[in-house]
C-alpha positions in Angstrom: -11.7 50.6 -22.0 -9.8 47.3 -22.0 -10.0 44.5 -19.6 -7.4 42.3 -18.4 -8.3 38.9 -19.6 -5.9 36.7 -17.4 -7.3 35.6 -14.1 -6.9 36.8 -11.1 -4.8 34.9 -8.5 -7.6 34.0 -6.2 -8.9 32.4 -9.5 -5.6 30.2 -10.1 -5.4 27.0 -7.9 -2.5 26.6 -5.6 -0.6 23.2 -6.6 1.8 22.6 -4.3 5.6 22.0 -6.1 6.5 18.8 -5.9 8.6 17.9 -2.5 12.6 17.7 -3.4 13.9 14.4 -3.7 15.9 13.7 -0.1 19.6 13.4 0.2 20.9 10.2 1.0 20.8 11.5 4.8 17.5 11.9 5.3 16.5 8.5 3.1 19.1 6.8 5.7 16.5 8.8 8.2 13.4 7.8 6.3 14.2 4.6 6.3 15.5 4.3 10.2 12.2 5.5 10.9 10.1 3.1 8.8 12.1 -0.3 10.6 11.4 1.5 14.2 7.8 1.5 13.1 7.7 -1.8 11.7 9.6 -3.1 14.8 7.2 -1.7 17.4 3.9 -2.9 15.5 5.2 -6.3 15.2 5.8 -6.2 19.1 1.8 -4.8 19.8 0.2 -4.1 17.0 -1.4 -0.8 16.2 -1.3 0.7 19.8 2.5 0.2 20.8 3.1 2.9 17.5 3.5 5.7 18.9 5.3 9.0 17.8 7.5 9.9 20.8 8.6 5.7 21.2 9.5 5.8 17.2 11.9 9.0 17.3 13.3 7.1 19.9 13.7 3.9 18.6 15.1 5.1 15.6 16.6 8.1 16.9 15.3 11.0 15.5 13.9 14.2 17.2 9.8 14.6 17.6 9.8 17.6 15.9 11.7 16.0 12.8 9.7 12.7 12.9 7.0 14.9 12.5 8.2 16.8 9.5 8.6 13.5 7.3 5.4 12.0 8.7 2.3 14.3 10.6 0.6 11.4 12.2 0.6 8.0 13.1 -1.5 7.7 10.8 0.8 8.7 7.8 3.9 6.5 9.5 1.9 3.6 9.3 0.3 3.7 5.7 3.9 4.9 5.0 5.2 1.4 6.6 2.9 -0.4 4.4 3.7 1.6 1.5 7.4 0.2 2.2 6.3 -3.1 3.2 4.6 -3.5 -0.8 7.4 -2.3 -2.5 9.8 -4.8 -0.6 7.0 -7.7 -1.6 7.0 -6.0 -4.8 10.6 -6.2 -5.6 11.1 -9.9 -4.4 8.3 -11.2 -6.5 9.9 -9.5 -9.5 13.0 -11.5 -8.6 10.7 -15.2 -8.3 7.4 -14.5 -10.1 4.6 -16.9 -10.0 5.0 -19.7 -12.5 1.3 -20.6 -13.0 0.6 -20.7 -16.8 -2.7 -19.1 -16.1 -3.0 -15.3 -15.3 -5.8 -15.5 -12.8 -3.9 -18.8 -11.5 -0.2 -16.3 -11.4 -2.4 -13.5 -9.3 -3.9 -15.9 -7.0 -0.3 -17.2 -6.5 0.6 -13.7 -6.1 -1.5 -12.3 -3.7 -1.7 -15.4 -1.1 2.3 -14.7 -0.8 1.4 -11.4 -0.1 -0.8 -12.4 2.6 1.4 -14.9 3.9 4.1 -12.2 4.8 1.3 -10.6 6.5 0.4 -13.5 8.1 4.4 -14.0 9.7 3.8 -10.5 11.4 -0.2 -10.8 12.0 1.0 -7.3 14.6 2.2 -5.1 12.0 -0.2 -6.8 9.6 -3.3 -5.4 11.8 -1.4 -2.2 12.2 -1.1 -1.4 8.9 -4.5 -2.2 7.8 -6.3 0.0 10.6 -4.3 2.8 9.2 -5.7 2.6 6.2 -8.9 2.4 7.5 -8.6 5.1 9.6 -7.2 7.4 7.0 -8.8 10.4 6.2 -7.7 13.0 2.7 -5.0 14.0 4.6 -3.3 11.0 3.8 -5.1 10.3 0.4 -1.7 10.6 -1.4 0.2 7.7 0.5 -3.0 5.5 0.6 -3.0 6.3 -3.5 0.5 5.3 -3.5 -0.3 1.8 -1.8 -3.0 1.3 -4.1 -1.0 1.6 -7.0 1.8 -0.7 -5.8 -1.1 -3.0 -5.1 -2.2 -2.5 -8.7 1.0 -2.8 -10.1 1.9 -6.1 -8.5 -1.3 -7.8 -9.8 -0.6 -6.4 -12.9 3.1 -8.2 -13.0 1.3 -11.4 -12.2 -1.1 -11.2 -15.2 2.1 -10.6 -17.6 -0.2 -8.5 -20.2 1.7 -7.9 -23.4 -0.2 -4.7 -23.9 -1.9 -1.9 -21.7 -4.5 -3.1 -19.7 -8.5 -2.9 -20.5 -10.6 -0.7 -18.7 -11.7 -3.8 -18.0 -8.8 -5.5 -16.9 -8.5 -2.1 -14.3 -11.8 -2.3 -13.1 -11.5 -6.2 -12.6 -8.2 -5.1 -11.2 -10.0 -2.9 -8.7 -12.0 -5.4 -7.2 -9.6 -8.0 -6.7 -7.9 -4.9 -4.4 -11.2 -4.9 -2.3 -11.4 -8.0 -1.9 -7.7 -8.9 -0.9 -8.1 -5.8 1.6 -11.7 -7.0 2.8 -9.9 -10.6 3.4 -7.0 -9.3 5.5 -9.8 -7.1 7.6 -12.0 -10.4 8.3 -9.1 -12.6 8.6 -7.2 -10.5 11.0 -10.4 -9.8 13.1 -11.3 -13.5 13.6 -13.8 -13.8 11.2 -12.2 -15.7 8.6 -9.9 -19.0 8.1 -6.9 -19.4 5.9 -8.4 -21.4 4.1 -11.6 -19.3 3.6 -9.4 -16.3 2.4 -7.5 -18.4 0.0 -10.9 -19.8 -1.7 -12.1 -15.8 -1.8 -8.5 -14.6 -3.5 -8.8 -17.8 -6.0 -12.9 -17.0 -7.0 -12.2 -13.2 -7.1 -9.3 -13.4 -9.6 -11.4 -15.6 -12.3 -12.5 -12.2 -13.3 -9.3 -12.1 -14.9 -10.2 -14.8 -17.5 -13.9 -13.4 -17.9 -12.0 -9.8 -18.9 -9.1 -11.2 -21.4 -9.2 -9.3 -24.8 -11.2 -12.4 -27.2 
């Protein structure tokens, strides 16, 4: 007797296909929604976002709010995620002109938290999002992550792929930009305190440069 050797379907994993780019209407949409979102958070913070005032503002029905974004949750990591990749695009067009890698991220990220600091509303907004996300949103906090990652990377202007130790060095200069904007934006932290923490943090970049 022969047996079938290809596995059964409840033995293959579901993957999802990948989501269909959007037409230029519903990015005109997506992007109507993000500024609504954006617009409310700056007026009061994390609590003035909510679903049924950002359809309005930005003129969308619930239901279809809720198709591009499932929570408030989602709309606001989202937000950030849109937020980084503006940041991201004007420091491509003026990069940091420190002749020093850790010196250019340093520069880097306290420009970052400046435009956070303009908006300290949305700024808080954003941030308690991504504190409050759960798996459900693991893609779009992986996404901010890896603008994050990418825009330090820019800074250090590596002429070849980075280390593992570059990435891991990488990694915890993320935590501890994010940990600054949390104790900054909850009182417990000065200006100048988070600036000395950004500048200290990113001299791991000279301890991992290839020798």
């Amino acid at each position: 007797m022969t047996t079938d050797s290809r596995p059964s379907a409840a033995a293959v994993p579901l993957v999802p296909p990948p989501s269909p780019p959007l037409t230029e209407r519903q990015e005109a949409r997506r992007r109507r929604i993000l500024h609504a979102t954006a617009q409310l958070a700056c007026r009061g913070g994390f609590d003035a976002v909510q679903m049924r005032e950002v359809a309005e503002t930005s003129e969308v029905a619930l239901g279809t709010l809720y198709r591009y974004f499932p929570s408030k949750i989602h709309l606001l990591v989202a937000t950030m995620q849109d937020q980084l990749g503006q940041l991201h695009e004007t420091l491509r067009k003026r990069p940091p002109v420190a002749a020093d890698p850790a010196e250019r991220v340093a520069e880097t990220l306290m420009r970052a938290f400046r435009a956070m600091q303009r908006e300290p509303h949305l700024a808080d907004a954003m941030v308690r999002a991504l504190t409050f996300a759960d798996r459900s949103v693991s893609a779009e906090v992986d996404t901010v992550s890896r603008l994050t990652t990418a825009i330090i990377l820019d800074a250090m202007g590596l002429d070849a792929a980075p280390t593992a130790e570059q990435l891991s060095a990488v990694r915890v200069i993320e935590h501890t930009w994010h940990s600054a904007l949390v104790t900054w934006l909850s009182g417990r932290a000065s200006i100048a305190q988070v600036k000395i923490d950004i500048q200290t943090v990113c001299r791991l970049i000279d301890l991992t440069a290839p020798r």
